[in-house]
C-alpha positions in Angstrom: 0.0 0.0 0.0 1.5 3.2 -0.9 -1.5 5.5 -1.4 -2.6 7.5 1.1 -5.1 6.7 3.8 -7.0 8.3 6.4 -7.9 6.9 9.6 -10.7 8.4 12.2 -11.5 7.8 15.5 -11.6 9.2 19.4 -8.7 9.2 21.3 -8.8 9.8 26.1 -6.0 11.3 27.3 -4.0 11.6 30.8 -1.7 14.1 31.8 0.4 14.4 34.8 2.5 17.2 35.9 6.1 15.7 35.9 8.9 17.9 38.1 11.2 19.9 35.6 15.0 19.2 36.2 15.9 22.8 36.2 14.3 26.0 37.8 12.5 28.4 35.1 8.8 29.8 36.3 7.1 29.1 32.6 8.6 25.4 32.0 6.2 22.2 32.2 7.0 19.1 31.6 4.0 16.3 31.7 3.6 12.8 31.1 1.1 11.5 29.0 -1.2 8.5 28.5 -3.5 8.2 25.8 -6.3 5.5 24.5 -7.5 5.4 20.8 -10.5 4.4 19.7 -11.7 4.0 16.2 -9.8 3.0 13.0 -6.3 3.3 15.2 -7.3 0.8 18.5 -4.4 1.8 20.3 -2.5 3.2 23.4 0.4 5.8 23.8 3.0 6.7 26.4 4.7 10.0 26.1 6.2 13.0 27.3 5.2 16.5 26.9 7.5 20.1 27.7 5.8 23.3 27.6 6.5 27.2 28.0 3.9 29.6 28.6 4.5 33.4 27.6 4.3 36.7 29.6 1.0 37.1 27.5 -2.0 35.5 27.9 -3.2 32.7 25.3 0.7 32.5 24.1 2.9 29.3 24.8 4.3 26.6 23.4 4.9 22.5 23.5 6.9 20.1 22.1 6.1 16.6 23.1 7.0 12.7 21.8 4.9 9.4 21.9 5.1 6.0 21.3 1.7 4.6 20.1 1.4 0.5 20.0 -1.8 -0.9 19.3 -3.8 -1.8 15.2 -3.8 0.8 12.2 -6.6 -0.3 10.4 -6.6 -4.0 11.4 -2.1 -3.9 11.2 -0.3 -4.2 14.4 3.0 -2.4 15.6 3.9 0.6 17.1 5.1 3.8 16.0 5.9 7.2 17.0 4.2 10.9 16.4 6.3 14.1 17.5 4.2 17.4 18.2 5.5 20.6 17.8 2.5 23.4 18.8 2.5 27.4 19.2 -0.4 29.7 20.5 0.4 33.0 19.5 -2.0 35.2 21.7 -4.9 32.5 20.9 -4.3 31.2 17.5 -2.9 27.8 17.3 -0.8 26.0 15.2 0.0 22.1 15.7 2.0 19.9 13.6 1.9 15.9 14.9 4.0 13.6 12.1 5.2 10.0 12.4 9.1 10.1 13.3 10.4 8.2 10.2 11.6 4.8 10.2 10.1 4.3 13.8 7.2 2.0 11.9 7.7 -1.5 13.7 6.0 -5.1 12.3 3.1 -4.3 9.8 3.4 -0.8 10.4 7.1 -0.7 9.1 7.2 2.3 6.7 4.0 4.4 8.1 4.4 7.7 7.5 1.7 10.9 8.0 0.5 13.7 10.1 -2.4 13.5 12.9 -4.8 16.1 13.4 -6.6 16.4 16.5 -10.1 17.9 16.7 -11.5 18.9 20.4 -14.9 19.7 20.6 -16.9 20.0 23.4 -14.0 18.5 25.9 -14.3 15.6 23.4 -11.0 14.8 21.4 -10.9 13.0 18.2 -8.2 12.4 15.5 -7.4 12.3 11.9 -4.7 10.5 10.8 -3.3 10.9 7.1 -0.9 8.2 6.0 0.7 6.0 3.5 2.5 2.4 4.3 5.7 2.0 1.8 5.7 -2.2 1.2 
Protein backbone atom coordinates (compact mmCIF):
# COMPACT_ATOMS: atom_id res chain seq x y z
CA UNK A 1 0.00 0.00 0.00
CA UNK A 2 1.46 3.22 -0.86
CA UNK A 3 -1.47 5.47 -1.39
CA UNK A 4 -2.62 7.46 1.14
CA UNK A 5 -5.11 6.68 3.80
CA UNK A 6 -7.04 8.30 6.38
CA UNK A 7 -7.86 6.86 9.64
CA UNK A 8 -10.70 8.43 12.19
CA UNK A 9 -11.45 7.79 15.52
CA UNK A 10 -11.58 9.20 19.35
CA UNK A 11 -8.74 9.24 21.32
CA UNK A 12 -8.83 9.79 26.14
CA UNK A 13 -6.00 11.30 27.26
CA UNK A 14 -4.02 11.56 30.82
CA UNK A 15 -1.68 14.11 31.80
CA UNK A 16 0.44 14.43 34.77
CA UNK A 17 2.46 17.20 35.92
CA UNK A 18 6.08 15.74 35.94
CA UNK A 19 8.94 17.94 38.14
CA UNK A 20 11.17 19.88 35.58
CA UNK A 21 15.04 19.17 36.22
CA UNK A 22 15.88 22.77 36.19
CA UNK A 23 14.26 26.05 37.78
CA UNK A 24 12.48 28.40 35.14
CA UNK A 25 8.77 29.79 36.29
CA UNK A 26 7.06 29.08 32.55
CA UNK A 27 8.58 25.42 31.99
CA UNK A 28 6.17 22.22 32.17
CA UNK A 29 6.95 19.10 31.63
CA UNK A 30 3.96 16.27 31.75
CA UNK A 31 3.58 12.76 31.05
CA UNK A 32 1.11 11.55 28.96
CA UNK A 33 -1.23 8.48 28.50
CA UNK A 34 -3.50 8.23 25.78
CA UNK A 35 -6.27 5.46 24.50
CA UNK A 36 -7.50 5.36 20.80
CA UNK A 37 -10.50 4.36 19.68
CA UNK A 38 -11.69 4.02 16.15
CA UNK A 39 -9.84 2.98 13.05
CA UNK A 40 -6.30 3.33 15.16
CA UNK A 41 -7.32 0.78 18.55
CA UNK A 42 -4.36 1.82 20.28
CA UNK A 43 -2.47 3.23 23.39
CA UNK A 44 0.39 5.78 23.77
CA UNK A 45 3.01 6.75 26.40
CA UNK A 46 4.69 10.04 26.06
CA UNK A 47 6.20 12.97 27.25
CA UNK A 48 5.19 16.55 26.89
CA UNK A 49 7.50 20.12 27.68
CA UNK A 50 5.85 23.27 27.63
CA UNK A 51 6.50 27.22 28.01
CA UNK A 52 3.92 29.61 28.64
CA UNK A 53 4.52 33.39 27.62
CA UNK A 54 4.28 36.66 29.59
CA UNK A 55 0.99 37.12 27.53
CA UNK A 56 -1.97 35.46 27.90
CA UNK A 57 -3.18 32.67 25.33
CA UNK A 58 0.68 32.53 24.11
CA UNK A 59 2.92 29.31 24.83
CA UNK A 60 4.28 26.60 23.44
CA UNK A 61 4.93 22.50 23.47
CA UNK A 62 6.89 20.07 22.14
CA UNK A 63 6.13 16.62 23.06
CA UNK A 64 6.95 12.68 21.79
CA UNK A 65 4.94 9.43 21.94
CA UNK A 66 5.12 6.02 21.27
CA UNK A 67 1.74 4.55 20.10
CA UNK A 68 1.39 0.51 19.95
CA UNK A 69 -1.81 -0.91 19.31
CA UNK A 70 -3.75 -1.75 15.18
CA UNK A 71 -3.81 0.83 12.24
CA UNK A 72 -6.60 -0.27 10.37
CA UNK A 73 -6.55 -4.00 11.41
CA UNK A 74 -2.08 -3.87 11.21
CA UNK A 75 -0.29 -4.25 14.39
CA UNK A 76 3.00 -2.43 15.62
CA UNK A 77 3.92 0.57 17.09
CA UNK A 78 5.06 3.85 16.02
CA UNK A 79 5.94 7.18 17.05
CA UNK A 80 4.22 10.94 16.39
CA UNK A 81 6.27 14.08 17.49
CA UNK A 82 4.17 17.36 18.17
CA UNK A 83 5.52 20.58 17.78
CA UNK A 84 2.49 23.41 18.77
CA UNK A 85 2.50 27.36 19.16
CA UNK A 86 -0.39 29.68 20.52
CA UNK A 87 0.40 33.05 19.55
CA UNK A 88 -2.01 35.19 21.69
CA UNK A 89 -4.93 32.54 20.92
CA UNK A 90 -4.27 31.22 17.45
CA UNK A 91 -2.93 27.85 17.33
CA UNK A 92 -0.77 26.02 15.23
CA UNK A 93 -0.01 22.07 15.67
CA UNK A 94 2.02 19.86 13.59
CA UNK A 95 1.92 15.89 14.90
CA UNK A 96 3.97 13.56 12.15
CA UNK A 97 5.23 10.05 12.38
CA UNK A 98 9.07 10.09 13.30
CA UNK A 99 10.42 8.16 10.20
CA UNK A 100 11.62 4.85 10.16
CA UNK A 101 10.08 4.29 13.80
CA UNK A 102 7.23 2.02 11.90
CA UNK A 103 7.67 -1.53 13.66
CA UNK A 104 5.97 -5.06 12.28
CA UNK A 105 3.10 -4.33 9.82
CA UNK A 106 3.43 -0.75 10.37
CA UNK A 107 7.09 -0.72 9.14
CA UNK A 108 7.22 2.27 6.66
CA UNK A 109 4.04 4.38 8.09
CA UNK A 110 4.39 7.66 7.53
CA UNK A 111 1.72 10.89 8.01
CA UNK A 112 0.47 13.66 10.07
CA UNK A 113 -2.39 13.49 12.93
CA UNK A 114 -4.77 16.06 13.40
CA UNK A 115 -6.63 16.41 16.55
CA UNK A 116 -10.13 17.88 16.72
CA UNK A 117 -11.55 18.92 20.41
CA UNK A 118 -14.92 19.69 20.59
CA UNK A 119 -16.89 20.00 23.44
CA UNK A 120 -13.97 18.53 25.90
CA UNK A 121 -14.29 15.61 23.44
CA UNK A 122 -11.00 14.83 21.37
CA UNK A 123 -10.92 13.03 18.19
CA UNK A 124 -8.17 12.39 15.52
CA UNK A 125 -7.37 12.35 11.87
CA UNK A 126 -4.71 10.52 10.77
CA UNK A 127 -3.27 10.87 7.08
CA UNK A 128 -0.91 8.25 6.01
CA UNK A 129 0.74 5.99 3.54
CA UNK A 130 2.51 2.43 4.32
CA UNK A 131 5.71 1.96 1.76
CA UNK A 132 5.73 -2.15 1.24
Amino acid sequence: MSEQVVAKGSFQVKRAAVPVIFEASSLGRHSLDKVFNGDLEAASLGEMLSAGGSVPGSAGYVAMERVTGTLHGRAGAFVLQHSATMDRGTPTLTITVVPDTGTDALTGLSGSMRIIVDKGQHAYEFEYTLKS
